[in-house]
C-alpha positions in Angstrom: 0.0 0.0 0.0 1.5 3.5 -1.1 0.5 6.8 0.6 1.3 10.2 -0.3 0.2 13.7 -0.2 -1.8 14.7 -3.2 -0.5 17.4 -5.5 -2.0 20.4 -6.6 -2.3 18.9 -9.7 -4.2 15.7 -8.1 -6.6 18.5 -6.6 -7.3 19.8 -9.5 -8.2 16.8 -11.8 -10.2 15.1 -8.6 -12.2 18.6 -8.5 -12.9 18.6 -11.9 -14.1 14.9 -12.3 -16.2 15.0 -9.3 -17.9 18.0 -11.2 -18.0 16.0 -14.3 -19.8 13.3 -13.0 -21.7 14.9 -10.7 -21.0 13.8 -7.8 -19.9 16.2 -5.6 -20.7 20.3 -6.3 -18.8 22.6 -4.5 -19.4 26.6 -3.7 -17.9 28.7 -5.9 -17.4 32.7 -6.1 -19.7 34.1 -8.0 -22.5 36.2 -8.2 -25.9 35.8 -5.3 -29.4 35.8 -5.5 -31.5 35.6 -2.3 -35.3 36.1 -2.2 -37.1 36.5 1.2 -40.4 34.7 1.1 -43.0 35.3 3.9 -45.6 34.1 6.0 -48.1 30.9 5.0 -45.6 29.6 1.9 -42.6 29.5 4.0 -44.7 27.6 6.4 -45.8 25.2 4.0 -42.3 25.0 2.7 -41.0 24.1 5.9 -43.5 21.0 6.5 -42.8 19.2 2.9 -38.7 19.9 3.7 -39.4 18.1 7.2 -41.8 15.4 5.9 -39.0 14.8 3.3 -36.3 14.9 5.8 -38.2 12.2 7.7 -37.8 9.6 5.0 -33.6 9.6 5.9 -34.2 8.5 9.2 -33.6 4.7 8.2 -31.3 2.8 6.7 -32.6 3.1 2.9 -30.9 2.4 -0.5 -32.2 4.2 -4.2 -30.7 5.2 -7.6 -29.6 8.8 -8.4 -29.4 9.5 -12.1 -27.8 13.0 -12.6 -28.1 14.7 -15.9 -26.7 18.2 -17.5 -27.8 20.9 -19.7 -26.9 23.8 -21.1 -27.9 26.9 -21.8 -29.1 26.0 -25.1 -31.0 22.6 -23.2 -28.9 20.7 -25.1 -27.5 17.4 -23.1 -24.2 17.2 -22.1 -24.0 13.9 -20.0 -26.1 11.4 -17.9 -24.7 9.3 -15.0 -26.8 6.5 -12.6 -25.2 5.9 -9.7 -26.3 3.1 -6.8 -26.8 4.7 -3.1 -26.7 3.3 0.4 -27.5 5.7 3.5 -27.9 5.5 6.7 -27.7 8.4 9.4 -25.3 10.6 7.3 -23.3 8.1 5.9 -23.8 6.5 2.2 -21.5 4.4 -0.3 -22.2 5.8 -3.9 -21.5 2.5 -6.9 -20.9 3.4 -10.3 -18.9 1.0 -12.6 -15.3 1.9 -11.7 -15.2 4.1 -8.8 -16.8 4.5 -5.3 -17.8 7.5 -3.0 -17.8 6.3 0.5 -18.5 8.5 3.6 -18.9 8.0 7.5 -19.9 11.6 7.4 -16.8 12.8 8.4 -14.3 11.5 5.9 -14.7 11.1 2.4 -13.2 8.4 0.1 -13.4 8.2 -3.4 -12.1 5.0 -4.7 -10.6 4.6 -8.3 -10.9 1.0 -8.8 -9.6 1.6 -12.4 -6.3 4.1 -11.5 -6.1 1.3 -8.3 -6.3 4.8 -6.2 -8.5 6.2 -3.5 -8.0 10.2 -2.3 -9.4 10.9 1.0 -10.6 13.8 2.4 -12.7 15.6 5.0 -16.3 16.2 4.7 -17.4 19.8 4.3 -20.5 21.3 6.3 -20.5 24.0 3.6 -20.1 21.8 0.3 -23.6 21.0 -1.3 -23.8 17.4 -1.5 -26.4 16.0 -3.9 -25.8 12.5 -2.9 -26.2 13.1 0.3 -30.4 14.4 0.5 -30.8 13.9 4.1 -27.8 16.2 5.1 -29.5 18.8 2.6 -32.9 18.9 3.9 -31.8 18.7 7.5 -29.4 21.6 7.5 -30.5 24.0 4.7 -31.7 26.9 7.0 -27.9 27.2 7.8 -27.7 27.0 3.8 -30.5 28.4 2.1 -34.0 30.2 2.4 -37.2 28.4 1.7 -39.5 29.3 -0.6 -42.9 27.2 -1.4 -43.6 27.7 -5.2 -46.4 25.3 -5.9 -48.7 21.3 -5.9 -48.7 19.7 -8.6 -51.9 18.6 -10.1 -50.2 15.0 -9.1 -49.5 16.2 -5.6 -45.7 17.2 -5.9 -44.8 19.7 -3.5 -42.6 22.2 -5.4 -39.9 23.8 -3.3 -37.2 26.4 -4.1 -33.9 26.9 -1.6 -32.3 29.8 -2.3 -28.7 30.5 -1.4 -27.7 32.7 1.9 -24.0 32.8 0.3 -22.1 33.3 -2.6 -22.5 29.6 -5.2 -22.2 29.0 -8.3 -25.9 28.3 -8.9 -29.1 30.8 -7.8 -31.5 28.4 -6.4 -32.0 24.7 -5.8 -35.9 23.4 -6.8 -37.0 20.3 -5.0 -39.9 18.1 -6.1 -41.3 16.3 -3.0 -44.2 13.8 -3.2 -46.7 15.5 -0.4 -48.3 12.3 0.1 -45.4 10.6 1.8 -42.7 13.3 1.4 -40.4 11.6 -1.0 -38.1 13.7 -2.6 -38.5 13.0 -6.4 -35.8 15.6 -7.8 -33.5 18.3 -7.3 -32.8 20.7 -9.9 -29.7 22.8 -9.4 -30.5 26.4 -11.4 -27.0 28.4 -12.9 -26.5 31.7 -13.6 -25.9 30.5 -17.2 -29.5 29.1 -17.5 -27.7 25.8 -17.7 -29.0 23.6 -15.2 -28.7 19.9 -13.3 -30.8 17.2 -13.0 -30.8 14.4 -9.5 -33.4 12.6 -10.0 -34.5 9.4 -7.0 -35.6 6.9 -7.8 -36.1 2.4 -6.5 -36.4 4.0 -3.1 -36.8 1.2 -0.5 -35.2 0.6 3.1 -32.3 -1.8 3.0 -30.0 -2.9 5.5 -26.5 -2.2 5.2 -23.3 -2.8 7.7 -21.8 0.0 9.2 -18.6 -1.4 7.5 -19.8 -0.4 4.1 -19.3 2.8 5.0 -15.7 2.9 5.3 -12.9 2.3 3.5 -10.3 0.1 5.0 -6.8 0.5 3.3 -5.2 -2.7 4.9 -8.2 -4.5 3.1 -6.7 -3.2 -0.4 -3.3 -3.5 -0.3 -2.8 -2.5 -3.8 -4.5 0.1 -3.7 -2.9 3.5 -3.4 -3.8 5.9 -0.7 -3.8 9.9 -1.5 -4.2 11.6 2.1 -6.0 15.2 1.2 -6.6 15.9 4.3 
């Protein structure tokens, strides 16, 4: 087992493929939009978030299929990923890689570069794949705003930014019935936009070791310490 310090360079490529793929979306300096909403919406705003929030509170397992646009609406590039969470901590499967967190420390596991980088987890950083840590802690985050129901009963929610990103507002789609969050569309400045949409929602068991990564179980695999 090797282990190193990662390069600037390293942070650089990692940053940029995690973007790619949509997997992790950081904060980025740009220009802020905040709306205050009042009264009765924020209320009803509130109650879907928490309902939705409610959902996380077991150990569940579904399928996040992330998609990109342009400006233009033209598609740029669709990933499905496999999730497993439980209290905070999930283990994200695609083909060749892995995003495993305790919800302190992030690994993200190369299995084709035989690498994994490790790195703290960020109370600040927007993480898509991690819904419950979203809905639970967005009034730190972000400021409410009840837009509309569906004729098909969605609950359509906006959170909008208290800081500086490099999006204007986030616009959640929750199922009022049972609060399952449905989608999260992430809004640019650009008027391009992303698409997370859940989906094979279900509770399933899963150890508390999946949620780790164990370097003496991978021997030769090598270890990038970013922290």
């Amino acid at each position: 087992m090797l282990i190193r310090s990662t390069s600037n360079a390293f942070r650089s490529y990692l940053s940029s493929f995690c973007i790619v793929c949509f997997l992790l979306l950081s904060p980025c300096a740009t220009a802020q939009i905040t709306h205050a909403s009042q009264g009765r919406l924020d209320e009803n705003a509130t109650e879907a978030l928490r309902k939705a929030a409610s959902r996380f509170n077991q150990n569940v397992a579904f399928t996040v299929t992330a998609t990109s646009f342009s400006s233009e609406k033209k598609l740029l590039s669709k990933q499905t990923a496999q999730v497993r969470y439980h209290k905070g901590k999930y283990r994200l499967s695609l083909p060749d890689q892995e995003l495993i967190s305790d919800g302190t420390t992030l690994w993200h596991w190369n299995k084709q570069a035989s690498e994994v980088a490790i790195s703290n987890v960020s109370t600040d950083d927007v993480d898509f794949l991690n819904p419950a840590s979203l809905l639970t802690n967005y009034p730190q985050l972000f400021k409410p705003k009840y837009i509309r129901t569906d004729a098909d009963g969605t609950a359509v929610i906006d959170l909008q930014p208290h800081s500086a990103r490099n999006f204007h507002k986030l616009r959640l789609f929750i199922r009022e019935e049972d609060g399952l969050l449905l989608r999260i569309e992430v809004h640019k400045f650009d008027s391009s936009r992303e698409l997370y949409e859940i989906s094979d929602f279900k509770r399933a068991a899963t150890p508390a070791s999946q949620f780790t990564f164990t370097p003496a179980d991978h021997p030769s695999v090598e270890v990038i310490d970013m922290r």
